[in-house]
N, C-alpha and C positions, 0 to 999 in steps of 0.2 A: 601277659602269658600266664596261663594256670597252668599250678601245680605238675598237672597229672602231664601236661603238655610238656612242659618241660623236664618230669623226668622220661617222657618217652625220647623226645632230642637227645638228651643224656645214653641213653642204651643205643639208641643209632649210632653215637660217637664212638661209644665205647666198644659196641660191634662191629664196625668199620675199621677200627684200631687195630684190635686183635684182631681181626680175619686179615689184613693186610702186613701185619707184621710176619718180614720173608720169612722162610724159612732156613735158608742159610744163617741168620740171625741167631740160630738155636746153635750154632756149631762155632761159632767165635763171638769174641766178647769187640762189643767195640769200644774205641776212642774213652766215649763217654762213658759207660758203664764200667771201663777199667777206672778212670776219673775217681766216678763216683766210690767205688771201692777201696779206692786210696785213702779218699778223704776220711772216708769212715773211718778207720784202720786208725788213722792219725791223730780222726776225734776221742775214739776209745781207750789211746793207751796214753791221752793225755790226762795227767790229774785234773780232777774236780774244780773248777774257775777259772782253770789254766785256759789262755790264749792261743788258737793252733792258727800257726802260718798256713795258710794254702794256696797263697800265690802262686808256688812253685807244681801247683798242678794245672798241665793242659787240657783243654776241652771242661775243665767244671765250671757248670752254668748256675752254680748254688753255691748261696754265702755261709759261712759257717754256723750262724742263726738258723739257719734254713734245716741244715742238718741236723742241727743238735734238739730243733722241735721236732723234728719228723718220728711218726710210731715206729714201733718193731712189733710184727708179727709173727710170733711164732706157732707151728704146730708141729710137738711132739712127733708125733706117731710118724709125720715124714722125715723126722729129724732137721728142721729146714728152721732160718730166722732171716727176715727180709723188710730190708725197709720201706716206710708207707708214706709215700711222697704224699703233699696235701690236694694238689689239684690233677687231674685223668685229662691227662691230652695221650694223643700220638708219642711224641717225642718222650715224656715222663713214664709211659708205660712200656717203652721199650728199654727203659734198665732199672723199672724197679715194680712196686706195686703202688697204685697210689689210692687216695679219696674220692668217690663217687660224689657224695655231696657235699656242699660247703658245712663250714660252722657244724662238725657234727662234735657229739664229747664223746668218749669213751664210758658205756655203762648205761646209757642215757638212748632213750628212742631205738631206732634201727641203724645201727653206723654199719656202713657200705665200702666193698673194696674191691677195687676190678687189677688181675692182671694178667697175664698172655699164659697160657697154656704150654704150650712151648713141644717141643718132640725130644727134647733130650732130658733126664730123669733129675730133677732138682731142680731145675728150670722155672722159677716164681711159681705157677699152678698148676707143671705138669703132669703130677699125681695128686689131683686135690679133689678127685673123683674117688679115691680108692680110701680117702679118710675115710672111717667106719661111724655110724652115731653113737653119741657114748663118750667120744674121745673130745678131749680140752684143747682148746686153742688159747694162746694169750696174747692181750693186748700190751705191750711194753710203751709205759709212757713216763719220760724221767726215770724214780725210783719206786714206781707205781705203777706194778700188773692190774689188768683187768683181766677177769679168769671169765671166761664160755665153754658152754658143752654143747656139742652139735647135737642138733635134733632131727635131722633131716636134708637130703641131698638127691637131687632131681635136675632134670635134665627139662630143660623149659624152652618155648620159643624166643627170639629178641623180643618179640612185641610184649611179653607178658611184664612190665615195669612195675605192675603192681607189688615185686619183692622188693622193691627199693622204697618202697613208702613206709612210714611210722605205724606203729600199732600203739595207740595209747595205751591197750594195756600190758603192755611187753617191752621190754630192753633185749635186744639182740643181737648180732654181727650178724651181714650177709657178705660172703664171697663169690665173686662173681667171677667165671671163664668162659672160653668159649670150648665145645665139643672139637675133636681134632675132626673134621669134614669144616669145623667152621658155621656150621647153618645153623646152630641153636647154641643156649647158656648151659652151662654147669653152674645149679644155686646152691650152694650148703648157708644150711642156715642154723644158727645158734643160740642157744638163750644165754643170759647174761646170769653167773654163778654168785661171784663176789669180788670183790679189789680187795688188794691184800700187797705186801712190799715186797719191792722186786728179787727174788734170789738171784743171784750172780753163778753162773756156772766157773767154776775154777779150771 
């Protein structure tokens, strides 16, 4: 299967995802996304090396490895920070944001990020049309931000998968949504500024 072939599979998945994620969905949290929210909570105000039990969480389908490598994307200007599960199914994209492609780094090529749009305002990407260009997004990884500045944000068809491909000569973020009708993407796309150590919000 080539490249281009299979990232156009990839944008069908991820269009078919998001366009079918209900919309009652937008209005309670489920099972698992409560889960998931615990675990995190658990992992963060645990010290540094420290061991977190999470047996005692129902519906979590993620081992605490799992967690603890997962990014955090933040952007400012929505005031919003969300975690960036590694692999875009159905199921991973209904409680978080996750990875478009495998094996990508942070800093490096085009690293990719799909998640639902949503109707209620905080919602993973439900105002991530209204970012302005100019404004910083960051990648949180461990104790090490990757900083981006938006350059551009456009309203594209599914088929157009050519934003998910590499630019040799560019390091970038692309976020990916779907328009609230569903029939087309919302692309913001980013250049890569600099990595620099993580500040901690107190």
């Amino acid at each position: 299967m080539t490249k281009r072939r299979w990232f156009g599979l990839v944008m069908i998945v991820v269009g078919l995802a998001l366009i079918a994620y209900p919309l009652y969905m937008d209005y309670t949290s489920t099972k698992e996304a409560k889960a998931l929210e615990d675990a995190i909570s658990l992992i963060a105000m645990a010290d540094e090396g420290e061991e977190v039990d999470l047996s005692a969480i129902e519906d979590l389908p993620f081992s605490e490895e799992d967690l603890r490598n997962a990014l955090e994307l933040e952007i400012p200007y929505l005031d919003i920070v969300h975690r960036v599960l590694p692999e875009t199914n159905e199921y991973n994209l209904s409680i978080a944001l996750t990875e478009i492609k495998e094996d990508q780094k942070p800093g490096e090529g085009n690293f990719t990020i799909a998640g639902h749009r949503g109707y209620r305002d905080g919602r993973h990407f439900s105002n991530l049309s209204e970012v302005p260009v100019g404004e910083e997004i960051y990648l949180h990884v461990g104790e090490d931000t990757y900083v981006y500045e938006i350059e551009s944000s456009e309203v594209i068809p599914p088929t157009a998968i050519e934003v998910l491909e590499d630019d040799p000569n560019k390091n970038e973020l692309t976020l990916i949504t779907c328009t609230i009708s569903g029939n087309e993407r919302v692309a913001v796309k980013a250049k890569f500024i600099e990595k620099k150590k993580r500040s901690h919000k107190k």
